[in-house]
Z-matrix of the N, CA and C atoms (Angstrom, degrees):
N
C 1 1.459
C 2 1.509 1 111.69
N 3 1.377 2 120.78 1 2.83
C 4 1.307 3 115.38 2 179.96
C 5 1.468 4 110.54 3 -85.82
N 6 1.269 5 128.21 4 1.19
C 7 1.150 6 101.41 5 -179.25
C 8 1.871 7 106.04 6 -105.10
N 9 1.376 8 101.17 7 3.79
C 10 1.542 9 99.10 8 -178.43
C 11 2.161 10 95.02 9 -71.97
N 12 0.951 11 114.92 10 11.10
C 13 1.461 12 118.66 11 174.36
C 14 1.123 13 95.79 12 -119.01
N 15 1.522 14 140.71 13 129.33
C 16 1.315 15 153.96 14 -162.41
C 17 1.495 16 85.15 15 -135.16
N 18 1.546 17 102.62 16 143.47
C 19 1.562 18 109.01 17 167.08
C 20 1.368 19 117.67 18 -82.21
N 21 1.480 20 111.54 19 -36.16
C 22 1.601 21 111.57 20 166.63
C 23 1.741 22 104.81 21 -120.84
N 24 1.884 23 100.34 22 166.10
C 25 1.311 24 91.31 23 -168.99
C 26 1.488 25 126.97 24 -86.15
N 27 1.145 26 125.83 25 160.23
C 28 1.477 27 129.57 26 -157.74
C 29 1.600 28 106.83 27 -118.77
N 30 1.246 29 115.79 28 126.32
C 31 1.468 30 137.76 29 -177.25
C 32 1.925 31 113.41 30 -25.97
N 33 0.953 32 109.58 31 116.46
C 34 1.923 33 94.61 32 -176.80
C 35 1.523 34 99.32 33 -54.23
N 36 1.057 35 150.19 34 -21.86
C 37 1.804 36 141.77 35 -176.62
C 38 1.782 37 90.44 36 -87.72
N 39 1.130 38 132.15 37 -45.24
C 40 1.234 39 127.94 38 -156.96
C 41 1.801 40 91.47 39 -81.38
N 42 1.609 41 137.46 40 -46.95
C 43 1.119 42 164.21 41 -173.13
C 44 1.704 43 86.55 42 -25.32
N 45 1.722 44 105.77 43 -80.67
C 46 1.255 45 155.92 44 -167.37
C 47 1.419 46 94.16 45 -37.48
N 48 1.656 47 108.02 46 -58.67
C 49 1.230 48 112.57 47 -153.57
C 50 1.616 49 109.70 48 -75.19
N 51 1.365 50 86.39 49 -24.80
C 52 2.073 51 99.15 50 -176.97
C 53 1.685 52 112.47 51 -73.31
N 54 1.564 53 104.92 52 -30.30
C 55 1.599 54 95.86 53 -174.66
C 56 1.217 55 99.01 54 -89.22
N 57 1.169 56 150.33 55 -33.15
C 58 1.459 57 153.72 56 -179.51
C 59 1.935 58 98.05 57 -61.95
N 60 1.110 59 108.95 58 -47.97
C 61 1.849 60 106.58 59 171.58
C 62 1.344 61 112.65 60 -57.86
N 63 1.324 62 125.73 61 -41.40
C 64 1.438 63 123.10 62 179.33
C 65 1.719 64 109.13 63 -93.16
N 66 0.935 65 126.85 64 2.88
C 67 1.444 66 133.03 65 -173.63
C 68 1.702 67 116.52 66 46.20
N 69 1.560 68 102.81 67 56.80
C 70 0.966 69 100.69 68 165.58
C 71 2.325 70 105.99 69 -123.29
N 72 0.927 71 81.66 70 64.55
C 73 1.471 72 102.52 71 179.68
C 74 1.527 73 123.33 72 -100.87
N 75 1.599 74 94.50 73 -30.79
C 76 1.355 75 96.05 74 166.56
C 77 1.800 76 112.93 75 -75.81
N 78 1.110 77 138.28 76 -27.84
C 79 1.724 78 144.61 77 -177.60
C 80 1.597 79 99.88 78 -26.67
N 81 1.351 80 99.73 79 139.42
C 82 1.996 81 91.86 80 158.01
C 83 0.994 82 117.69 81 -60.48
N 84 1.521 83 107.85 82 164.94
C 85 1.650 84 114.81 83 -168.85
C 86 2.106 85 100.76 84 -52.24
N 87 1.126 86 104.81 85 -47.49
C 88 1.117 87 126.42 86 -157.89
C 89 1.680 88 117.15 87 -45.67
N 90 1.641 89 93.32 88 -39.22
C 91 1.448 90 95.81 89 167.45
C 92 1.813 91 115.30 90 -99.20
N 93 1.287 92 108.12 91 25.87
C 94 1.751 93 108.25 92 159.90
C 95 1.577 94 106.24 93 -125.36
N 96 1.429 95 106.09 94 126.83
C 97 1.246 96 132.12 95 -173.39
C 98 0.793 97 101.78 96 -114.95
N 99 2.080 98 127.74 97 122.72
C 100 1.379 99 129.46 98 174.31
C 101 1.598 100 100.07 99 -89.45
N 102 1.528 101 124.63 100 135.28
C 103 1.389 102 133.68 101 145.74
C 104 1.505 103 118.41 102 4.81
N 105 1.605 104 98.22 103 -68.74
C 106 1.785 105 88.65 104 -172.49
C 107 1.421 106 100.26 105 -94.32
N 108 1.180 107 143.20 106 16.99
C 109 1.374 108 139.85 107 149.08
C 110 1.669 109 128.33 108 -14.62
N 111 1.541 110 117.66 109 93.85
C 112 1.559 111 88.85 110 159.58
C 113 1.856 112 134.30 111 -12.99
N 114 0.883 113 149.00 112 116.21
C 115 1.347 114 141.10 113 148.49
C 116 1.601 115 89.82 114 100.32
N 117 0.947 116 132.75 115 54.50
C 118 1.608 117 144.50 116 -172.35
C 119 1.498 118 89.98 117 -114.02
N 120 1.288 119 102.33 118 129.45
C 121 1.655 120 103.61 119 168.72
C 122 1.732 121 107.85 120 -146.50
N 123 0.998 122 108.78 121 179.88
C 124 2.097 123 104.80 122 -178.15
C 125 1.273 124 106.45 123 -106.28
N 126 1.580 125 118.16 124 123.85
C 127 1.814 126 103.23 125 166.76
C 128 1.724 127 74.75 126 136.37
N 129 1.911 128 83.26 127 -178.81
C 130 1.127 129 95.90 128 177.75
C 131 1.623 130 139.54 129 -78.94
N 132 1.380 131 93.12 130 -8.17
C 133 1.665 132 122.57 131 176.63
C 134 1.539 133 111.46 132 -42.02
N 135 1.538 134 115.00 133 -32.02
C 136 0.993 135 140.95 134 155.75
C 137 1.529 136 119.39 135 -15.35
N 138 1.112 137 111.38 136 -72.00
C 139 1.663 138 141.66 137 -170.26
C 140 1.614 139 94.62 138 -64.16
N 141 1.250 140 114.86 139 -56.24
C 142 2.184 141 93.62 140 151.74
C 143 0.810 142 119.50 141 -86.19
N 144 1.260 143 140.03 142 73.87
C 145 1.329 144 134.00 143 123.72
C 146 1.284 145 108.20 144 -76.21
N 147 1.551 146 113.99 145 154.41
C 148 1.533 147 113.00 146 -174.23
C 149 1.413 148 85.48 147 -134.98
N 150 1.788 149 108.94 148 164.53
C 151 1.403 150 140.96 149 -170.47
C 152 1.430 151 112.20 150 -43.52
N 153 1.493 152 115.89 151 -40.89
C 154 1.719 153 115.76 152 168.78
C 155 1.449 154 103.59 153 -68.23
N 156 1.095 155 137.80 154 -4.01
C 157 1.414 156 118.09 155 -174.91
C 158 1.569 157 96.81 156 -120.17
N 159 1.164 158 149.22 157 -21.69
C 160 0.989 159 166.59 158 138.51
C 161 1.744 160 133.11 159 -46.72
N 162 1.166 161 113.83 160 55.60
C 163 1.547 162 114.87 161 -177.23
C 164 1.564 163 124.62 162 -49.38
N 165 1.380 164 109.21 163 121.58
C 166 1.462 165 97.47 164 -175.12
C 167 1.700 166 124.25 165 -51.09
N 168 1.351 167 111.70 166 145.12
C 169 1.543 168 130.57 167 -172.62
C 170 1.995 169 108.11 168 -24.17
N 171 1.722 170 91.12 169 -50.34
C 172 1.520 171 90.41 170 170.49
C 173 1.771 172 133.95 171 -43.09
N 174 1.476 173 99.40 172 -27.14
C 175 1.287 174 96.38 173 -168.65
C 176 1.392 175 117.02 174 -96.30
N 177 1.736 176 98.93 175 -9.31
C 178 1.609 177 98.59 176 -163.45
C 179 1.453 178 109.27 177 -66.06
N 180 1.097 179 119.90 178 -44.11
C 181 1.794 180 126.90 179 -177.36
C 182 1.838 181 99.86 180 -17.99
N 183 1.351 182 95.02 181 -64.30
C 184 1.685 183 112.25 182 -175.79
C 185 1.488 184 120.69 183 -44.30
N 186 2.095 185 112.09 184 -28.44
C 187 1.146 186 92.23 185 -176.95
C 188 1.363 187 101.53 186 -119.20
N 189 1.258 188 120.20 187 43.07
C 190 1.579 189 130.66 188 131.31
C 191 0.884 190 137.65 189 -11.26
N 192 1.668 191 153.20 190 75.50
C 193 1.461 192 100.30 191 -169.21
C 194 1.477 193 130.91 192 -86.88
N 195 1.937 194 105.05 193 3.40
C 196 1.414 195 107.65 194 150.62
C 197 1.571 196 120.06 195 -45.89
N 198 1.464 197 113.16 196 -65.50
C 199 1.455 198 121.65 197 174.82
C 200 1.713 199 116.19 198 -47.18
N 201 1.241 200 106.99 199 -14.97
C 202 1.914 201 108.27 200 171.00
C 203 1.118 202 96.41 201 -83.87
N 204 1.321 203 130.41 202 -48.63
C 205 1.689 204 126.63 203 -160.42
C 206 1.862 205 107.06 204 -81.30
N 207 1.051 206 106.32 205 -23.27
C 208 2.087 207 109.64 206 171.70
C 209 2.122 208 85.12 207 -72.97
N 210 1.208 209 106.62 208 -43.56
C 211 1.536 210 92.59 209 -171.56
C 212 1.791 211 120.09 210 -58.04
N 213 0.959 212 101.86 211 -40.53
C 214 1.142 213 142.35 212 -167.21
C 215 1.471 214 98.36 213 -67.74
N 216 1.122 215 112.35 214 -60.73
C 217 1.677 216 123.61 215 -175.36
C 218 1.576 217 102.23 216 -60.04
N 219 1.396 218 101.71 217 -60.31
C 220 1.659 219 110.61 218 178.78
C 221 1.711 220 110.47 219 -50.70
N 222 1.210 221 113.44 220 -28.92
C 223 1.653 222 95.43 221 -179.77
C 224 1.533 223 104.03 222 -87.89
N 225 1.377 224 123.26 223 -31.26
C 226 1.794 225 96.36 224 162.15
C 227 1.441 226 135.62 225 -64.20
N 228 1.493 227 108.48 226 -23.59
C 229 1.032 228 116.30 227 177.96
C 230 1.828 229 103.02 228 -63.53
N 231 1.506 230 119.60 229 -43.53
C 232 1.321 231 126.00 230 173.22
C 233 1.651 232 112.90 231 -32.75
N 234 1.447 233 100.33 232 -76.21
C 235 1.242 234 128.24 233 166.51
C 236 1.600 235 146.10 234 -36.94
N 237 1.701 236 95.51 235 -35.45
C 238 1.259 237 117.48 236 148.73
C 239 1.569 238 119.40 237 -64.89
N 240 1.567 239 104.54 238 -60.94
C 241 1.679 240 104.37 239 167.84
C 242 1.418 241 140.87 240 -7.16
N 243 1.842 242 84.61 241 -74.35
C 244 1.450 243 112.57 242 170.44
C 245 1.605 244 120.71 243 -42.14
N 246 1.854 245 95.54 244 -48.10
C 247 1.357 246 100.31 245 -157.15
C 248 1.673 247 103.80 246 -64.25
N 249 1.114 248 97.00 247 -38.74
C 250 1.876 249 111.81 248 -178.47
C 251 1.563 250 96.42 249 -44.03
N 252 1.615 251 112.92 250 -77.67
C 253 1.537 252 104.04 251 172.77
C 254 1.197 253 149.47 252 -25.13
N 255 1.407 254 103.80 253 -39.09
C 256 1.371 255 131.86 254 168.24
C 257 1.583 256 119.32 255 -67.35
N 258 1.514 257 116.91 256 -38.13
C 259 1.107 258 121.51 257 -176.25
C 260 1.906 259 113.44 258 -88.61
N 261 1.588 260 94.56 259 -31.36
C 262 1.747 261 104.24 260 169.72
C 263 1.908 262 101.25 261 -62.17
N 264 1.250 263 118.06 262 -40.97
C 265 1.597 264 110.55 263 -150.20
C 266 1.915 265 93.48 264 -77.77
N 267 1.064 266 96.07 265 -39.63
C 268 1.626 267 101.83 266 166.62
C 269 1.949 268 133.95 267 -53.48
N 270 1.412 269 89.64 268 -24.23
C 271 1.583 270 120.77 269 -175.44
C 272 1.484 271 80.65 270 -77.77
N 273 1.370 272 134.83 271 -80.42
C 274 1.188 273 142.19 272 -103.91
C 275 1.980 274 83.25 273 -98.35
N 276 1.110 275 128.55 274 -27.84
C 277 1.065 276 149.24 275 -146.89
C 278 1.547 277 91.64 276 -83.19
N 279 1.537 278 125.34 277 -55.38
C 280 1.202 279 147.84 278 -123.58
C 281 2.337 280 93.01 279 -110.43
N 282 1.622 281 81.29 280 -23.10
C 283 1.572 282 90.72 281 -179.14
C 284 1.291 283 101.63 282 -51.69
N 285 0.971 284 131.72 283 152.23
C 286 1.483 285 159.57 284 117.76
C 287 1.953 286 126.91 285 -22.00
N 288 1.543 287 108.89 286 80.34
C 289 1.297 288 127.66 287 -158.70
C 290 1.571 289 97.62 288 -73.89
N 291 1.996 290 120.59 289 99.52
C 292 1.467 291 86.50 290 138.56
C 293 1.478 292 158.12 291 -11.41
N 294 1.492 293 125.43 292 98.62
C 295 0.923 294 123.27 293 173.01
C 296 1.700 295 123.14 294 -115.45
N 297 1.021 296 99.70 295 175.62
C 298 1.819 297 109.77 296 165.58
C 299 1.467 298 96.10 297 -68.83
N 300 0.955 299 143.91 298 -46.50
C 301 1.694 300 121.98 299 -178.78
C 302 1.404 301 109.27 300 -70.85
N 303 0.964 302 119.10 301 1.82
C 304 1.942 303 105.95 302 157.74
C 305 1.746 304 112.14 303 -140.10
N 306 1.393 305 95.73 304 40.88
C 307 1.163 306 103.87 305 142.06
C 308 1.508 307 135.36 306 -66.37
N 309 1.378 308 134.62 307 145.61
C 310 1.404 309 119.26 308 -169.12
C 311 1.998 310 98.11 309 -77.35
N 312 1.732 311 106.58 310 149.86
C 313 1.393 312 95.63 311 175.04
C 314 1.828 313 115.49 312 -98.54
N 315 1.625 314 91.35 313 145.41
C 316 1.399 315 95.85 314 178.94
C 317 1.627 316 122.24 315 -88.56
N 318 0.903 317 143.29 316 124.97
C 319 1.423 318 144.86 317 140.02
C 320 1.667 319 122.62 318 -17.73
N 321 1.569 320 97.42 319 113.50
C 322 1.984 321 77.06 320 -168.08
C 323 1.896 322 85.25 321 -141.41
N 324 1.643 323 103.86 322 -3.33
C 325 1.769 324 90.51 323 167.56
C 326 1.559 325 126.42 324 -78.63
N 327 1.185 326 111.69 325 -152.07
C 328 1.692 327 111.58 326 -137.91
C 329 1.430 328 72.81 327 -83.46
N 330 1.659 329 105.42 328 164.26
C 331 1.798 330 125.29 329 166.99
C 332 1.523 331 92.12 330 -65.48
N 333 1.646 332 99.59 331 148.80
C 334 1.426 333 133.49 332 -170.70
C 335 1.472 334 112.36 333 -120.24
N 336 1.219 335 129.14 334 99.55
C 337 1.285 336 127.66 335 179.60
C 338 1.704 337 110.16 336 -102.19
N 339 1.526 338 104.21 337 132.73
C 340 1.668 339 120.34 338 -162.77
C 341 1.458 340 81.78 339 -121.09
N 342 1.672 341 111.89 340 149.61
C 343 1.790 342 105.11 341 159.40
C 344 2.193 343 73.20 342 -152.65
N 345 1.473 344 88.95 343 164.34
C 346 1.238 345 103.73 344 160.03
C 347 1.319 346 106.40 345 -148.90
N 348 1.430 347 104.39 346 143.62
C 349 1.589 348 118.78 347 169.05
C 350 1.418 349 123.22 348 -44.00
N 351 1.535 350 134.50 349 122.26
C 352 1.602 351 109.62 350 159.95
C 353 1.493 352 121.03 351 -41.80
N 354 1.198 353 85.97 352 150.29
C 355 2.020 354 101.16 353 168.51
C 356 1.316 355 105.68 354 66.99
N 357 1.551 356 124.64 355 -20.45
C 358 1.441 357 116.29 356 164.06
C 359 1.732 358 129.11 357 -40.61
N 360 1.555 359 91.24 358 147.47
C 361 1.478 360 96.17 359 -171.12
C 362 1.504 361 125.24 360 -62.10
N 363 1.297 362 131.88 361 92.88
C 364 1.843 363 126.40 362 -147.27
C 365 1.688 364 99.23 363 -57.07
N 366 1.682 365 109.28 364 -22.54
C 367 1.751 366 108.58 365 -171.00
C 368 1.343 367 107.65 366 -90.47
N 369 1.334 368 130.07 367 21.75
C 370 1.272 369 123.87 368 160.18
C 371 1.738 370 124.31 369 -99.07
N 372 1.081 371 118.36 370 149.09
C 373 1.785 372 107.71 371 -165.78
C 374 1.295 373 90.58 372 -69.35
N 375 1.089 374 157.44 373 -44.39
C 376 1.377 375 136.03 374 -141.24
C 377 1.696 376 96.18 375 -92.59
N 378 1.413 377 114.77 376 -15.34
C 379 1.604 378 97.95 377 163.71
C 380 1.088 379 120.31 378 -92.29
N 381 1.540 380 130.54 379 20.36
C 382 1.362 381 123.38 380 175.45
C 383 1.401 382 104.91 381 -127.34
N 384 1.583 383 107.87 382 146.47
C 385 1.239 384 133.60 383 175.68
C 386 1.741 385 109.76 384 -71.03
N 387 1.163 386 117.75 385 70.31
C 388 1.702 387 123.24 386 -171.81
C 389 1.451 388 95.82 387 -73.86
N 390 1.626 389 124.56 388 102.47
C 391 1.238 390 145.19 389 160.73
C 392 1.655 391 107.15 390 -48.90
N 393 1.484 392 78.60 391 -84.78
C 394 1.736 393 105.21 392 -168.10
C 395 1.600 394 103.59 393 -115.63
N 396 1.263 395 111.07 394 -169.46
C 397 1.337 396 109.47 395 167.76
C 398 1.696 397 114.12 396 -89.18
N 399 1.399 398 108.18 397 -11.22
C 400 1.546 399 116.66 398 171.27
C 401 1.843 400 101.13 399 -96.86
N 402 0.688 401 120.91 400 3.20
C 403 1.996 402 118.06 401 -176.53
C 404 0.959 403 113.41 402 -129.14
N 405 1.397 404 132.79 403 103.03
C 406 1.746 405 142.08 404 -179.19
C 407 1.990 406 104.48 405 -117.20
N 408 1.313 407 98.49 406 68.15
C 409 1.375 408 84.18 407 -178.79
C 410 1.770 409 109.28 408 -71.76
N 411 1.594 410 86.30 409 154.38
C 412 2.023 411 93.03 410 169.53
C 413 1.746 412 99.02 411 172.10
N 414 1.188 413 115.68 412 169.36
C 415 1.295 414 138.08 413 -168.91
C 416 1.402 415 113.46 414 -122.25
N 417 1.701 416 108.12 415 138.22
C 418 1.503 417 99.59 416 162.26
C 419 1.793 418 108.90 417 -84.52
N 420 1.432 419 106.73 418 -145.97
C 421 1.709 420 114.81 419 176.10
C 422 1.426 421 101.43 420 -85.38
N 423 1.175 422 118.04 421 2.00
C 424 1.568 423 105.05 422 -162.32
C 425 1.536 424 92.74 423 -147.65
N 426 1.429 425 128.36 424 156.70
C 427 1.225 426 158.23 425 161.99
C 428 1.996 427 110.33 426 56.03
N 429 1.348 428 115.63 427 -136.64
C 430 1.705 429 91.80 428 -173.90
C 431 1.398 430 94.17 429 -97.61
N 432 1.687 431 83.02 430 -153.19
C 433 1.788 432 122.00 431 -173.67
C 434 2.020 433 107.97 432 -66.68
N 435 1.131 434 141.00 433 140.37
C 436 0.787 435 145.10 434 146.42
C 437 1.654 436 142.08 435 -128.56
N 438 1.377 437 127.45 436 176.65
C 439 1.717 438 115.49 437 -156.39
C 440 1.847 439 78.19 438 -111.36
N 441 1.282 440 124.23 439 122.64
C 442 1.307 441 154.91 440 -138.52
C 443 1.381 442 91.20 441 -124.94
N 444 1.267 443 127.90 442 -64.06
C 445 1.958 444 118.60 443 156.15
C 446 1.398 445 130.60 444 -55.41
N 447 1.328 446 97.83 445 0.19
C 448 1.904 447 108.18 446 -178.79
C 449 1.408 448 109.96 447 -123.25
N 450 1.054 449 102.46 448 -28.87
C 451 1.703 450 96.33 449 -162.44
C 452 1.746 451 97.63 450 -152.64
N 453 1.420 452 118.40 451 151.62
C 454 1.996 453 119.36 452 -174.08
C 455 1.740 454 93.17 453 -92.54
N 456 0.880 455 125.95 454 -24.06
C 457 1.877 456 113.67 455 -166.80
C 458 1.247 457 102.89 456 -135.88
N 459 1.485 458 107.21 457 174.54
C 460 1.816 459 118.78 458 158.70
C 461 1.056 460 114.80 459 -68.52
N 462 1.786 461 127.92 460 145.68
C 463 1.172 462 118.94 461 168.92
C 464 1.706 463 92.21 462 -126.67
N 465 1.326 464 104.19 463 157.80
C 466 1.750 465 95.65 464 -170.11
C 467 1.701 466 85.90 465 -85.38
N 468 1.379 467 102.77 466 170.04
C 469 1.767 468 125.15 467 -164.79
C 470 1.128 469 118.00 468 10.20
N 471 1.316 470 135.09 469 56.53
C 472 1.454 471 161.03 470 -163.83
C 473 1.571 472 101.74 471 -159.55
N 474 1.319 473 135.41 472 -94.92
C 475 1.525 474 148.28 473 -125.35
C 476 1.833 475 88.19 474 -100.32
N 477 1.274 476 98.65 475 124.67
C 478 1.651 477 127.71 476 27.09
C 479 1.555 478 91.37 477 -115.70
N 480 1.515 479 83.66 478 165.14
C 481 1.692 480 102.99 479 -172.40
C 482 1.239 481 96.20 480 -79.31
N 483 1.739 482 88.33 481 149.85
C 484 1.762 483 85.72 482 162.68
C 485 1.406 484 120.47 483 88.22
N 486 1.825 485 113.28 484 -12.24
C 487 1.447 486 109.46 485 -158.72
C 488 1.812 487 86.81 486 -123.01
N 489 1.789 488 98.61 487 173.37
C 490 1.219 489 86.20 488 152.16
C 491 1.706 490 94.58 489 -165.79
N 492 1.176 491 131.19 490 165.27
C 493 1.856 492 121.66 491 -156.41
C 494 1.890 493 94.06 492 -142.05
N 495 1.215 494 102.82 493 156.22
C 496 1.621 495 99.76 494 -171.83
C 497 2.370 496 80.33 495 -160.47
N 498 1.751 497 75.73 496 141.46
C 499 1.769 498 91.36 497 -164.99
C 500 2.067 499 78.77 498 -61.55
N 501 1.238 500 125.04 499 -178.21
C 502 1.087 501 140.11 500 166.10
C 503 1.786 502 113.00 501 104.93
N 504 1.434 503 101.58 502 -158.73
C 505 1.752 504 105.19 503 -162.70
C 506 1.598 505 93.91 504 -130.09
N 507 1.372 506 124.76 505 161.52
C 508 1.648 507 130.72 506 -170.33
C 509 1.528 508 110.47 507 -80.51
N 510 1.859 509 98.46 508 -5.79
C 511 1.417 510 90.01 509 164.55
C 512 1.809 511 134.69 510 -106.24
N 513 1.495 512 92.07 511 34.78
C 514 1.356 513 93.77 512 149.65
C 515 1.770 514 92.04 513 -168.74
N 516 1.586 515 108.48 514 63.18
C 517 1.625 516 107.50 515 161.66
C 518 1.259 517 108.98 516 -79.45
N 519 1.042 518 137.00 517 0.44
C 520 2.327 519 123.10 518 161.24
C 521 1.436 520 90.10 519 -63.89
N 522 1.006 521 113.90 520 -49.36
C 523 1.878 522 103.44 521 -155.13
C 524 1.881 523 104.50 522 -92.60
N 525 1.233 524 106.30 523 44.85
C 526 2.140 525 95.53 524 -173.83
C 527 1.794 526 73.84 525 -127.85
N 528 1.662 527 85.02 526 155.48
C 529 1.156 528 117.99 527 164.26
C 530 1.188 529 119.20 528 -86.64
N 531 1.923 530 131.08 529 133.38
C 532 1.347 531 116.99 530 -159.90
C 533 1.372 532 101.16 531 -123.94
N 534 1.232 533 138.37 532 139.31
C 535 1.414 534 134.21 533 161.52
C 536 1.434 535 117.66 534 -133.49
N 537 0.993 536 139.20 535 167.53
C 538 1.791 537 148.42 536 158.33
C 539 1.788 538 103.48 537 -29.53
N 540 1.382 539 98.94 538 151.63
C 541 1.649 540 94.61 539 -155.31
C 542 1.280 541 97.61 540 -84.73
N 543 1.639 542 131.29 541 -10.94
C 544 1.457 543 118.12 542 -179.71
C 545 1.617 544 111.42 543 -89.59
N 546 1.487 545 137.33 544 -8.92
C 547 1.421 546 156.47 545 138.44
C 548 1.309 547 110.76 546 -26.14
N 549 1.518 548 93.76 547 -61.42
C 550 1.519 549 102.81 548 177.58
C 551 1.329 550 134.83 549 -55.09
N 552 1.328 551 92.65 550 -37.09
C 553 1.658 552 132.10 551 -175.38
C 554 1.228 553 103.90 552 -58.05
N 555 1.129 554 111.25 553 -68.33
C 556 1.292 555 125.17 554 171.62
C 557 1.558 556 116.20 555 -52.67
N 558 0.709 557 104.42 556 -17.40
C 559 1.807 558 104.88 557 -176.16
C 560 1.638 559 123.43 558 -103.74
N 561 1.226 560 89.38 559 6.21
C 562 1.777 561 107.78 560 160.58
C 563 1.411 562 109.09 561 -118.17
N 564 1.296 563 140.70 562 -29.26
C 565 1.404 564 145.75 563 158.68
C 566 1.370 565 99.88 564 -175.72
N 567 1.354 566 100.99 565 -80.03
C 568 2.086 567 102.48 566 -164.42
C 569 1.663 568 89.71 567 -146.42
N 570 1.206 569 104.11 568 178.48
C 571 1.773 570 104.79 569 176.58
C 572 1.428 571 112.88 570 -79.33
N 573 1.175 572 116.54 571 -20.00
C 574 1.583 573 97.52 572 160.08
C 575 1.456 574 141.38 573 -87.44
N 576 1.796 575 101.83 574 14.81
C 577 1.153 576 102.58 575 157.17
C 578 1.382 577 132.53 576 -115.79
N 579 1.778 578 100.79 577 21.04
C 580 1.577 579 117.46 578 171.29
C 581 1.573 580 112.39 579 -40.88
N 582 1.324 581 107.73 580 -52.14
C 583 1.464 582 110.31 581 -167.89
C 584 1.678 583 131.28 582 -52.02
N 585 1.576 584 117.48 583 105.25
C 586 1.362 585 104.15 584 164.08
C 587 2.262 586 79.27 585 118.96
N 588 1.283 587 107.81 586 -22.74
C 589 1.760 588 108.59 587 159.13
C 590 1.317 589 122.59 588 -69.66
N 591 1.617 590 113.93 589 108.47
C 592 1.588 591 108.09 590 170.74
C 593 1.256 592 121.08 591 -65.85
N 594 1.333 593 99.43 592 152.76
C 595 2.046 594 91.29 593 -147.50
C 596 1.759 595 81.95 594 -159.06
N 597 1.268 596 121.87 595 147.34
C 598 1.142 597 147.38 596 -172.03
C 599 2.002 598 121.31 597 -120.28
N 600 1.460 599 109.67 598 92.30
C 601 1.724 600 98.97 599 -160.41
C 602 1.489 601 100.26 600 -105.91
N 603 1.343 602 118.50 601 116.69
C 604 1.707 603 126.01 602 -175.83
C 605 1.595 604 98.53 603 -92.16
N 606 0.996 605 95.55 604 137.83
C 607 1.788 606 103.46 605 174.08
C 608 1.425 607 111.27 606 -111.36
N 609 0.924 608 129.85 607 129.65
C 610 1.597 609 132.91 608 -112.69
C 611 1.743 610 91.49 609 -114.81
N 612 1.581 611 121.49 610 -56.63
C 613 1.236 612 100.52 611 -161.86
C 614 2.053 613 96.41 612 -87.96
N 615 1.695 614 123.89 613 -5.36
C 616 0.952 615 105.44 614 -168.77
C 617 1.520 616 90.22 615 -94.69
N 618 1.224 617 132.38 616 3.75
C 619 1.527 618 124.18 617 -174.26
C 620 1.659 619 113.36 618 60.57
N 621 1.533 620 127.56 619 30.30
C 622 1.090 621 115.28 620 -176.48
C 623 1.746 622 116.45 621 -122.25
């Protein structure tokens, strides 16, 4: 029985494992005293301890103070949690809500008919198609359409700047496919058979 008195204290898993090796596992609670025990002392003094000073086996885990510090850990980890949540629901809050005011705008006034003369001068206003203040469509004598406030010539699958055209009608431009207007061009035959194709032209930095 002397060794159920340890001179220093012994691990509650290691504790466990020692009285169950010597078969003293069956004893009342009363005569096993865990280490970090209230009223824990060294020696044989031990062997009285009685049941008020002695908490049953169930409780000892708790007065651990490993088992305080896993507790302990677990409530920052709690706490941390939260805070994350707290800081996402605030994120999400702070986003930037689609609305109808930045919806792109549609065109719903009267048809607009543009013509320019051959060989006309493309740098004069009356030969350009002035959209917006960002869209100057017009043509030289040679090759396509280009943005005349953005850029001096055609460039092939580039010009006009700024634009972009999809085959279809404005009542269902969310759902058209958009590309460079000579792409397009090409995708009804050639540019001289644009004419008389409903065709859809978004102007890119005014969104309209």
């Amino acid at each position: 029985m002397e060794r159920l008195h340890p001179s220093v204290p012994i691990p509650l898993k290691s504790w466990i494992e020692v009285s169950f090796a010597l078969g003293i596992h069956n004893l009342p609670p009363s005569r096993i005293i865990h280490p970090h025990a209230p009223g824990y002392t060294r020696g044989p003094a031990n062997q009285k301890a009685t049941r008020s000073m002695n908490p049953p086996l169930s409780t000892l885990p708790s007065l651990c103070p490993h088992r305080r510090l896993r507790n302990a850990r677990g409530l920052r980890t709690q706490n941390s949690t939260h805070s994350r949540w707290l800081w996402l629901l605030a994120l999400l809050i702070l986003l930037p809500v689609p609305s109808a005011m930045n919806a792109a705008t549609v065109w719903t006034g009267p048809a607009l008919v543009f013509t320019k003369a051959n060989s006309a001068d493309p740098t004069q206003a009356a030969n350009q198609d002035r959209i917006t203040s960002n869209v100057w469509l017009t043509r030289g004598s040679a090759q396509g359409l280009y943005n005349i406030a953005q850029e001096t010539a055609f460039t092939h699958s580039v010009s006009p700047l700024d634009t972009e055209w999809a085959t279809g009608t404005t009542a269902s431009y969310s759902t058209l496919s958009y590309t460079d207007w000579e792409s397009w061009a090409r995708s009804v035959g050639n540019p001289p058979n644009t004419p008389g194709i409903d065709a859809v032209l978004h102007l890119k930095t005014d969104d309209i």
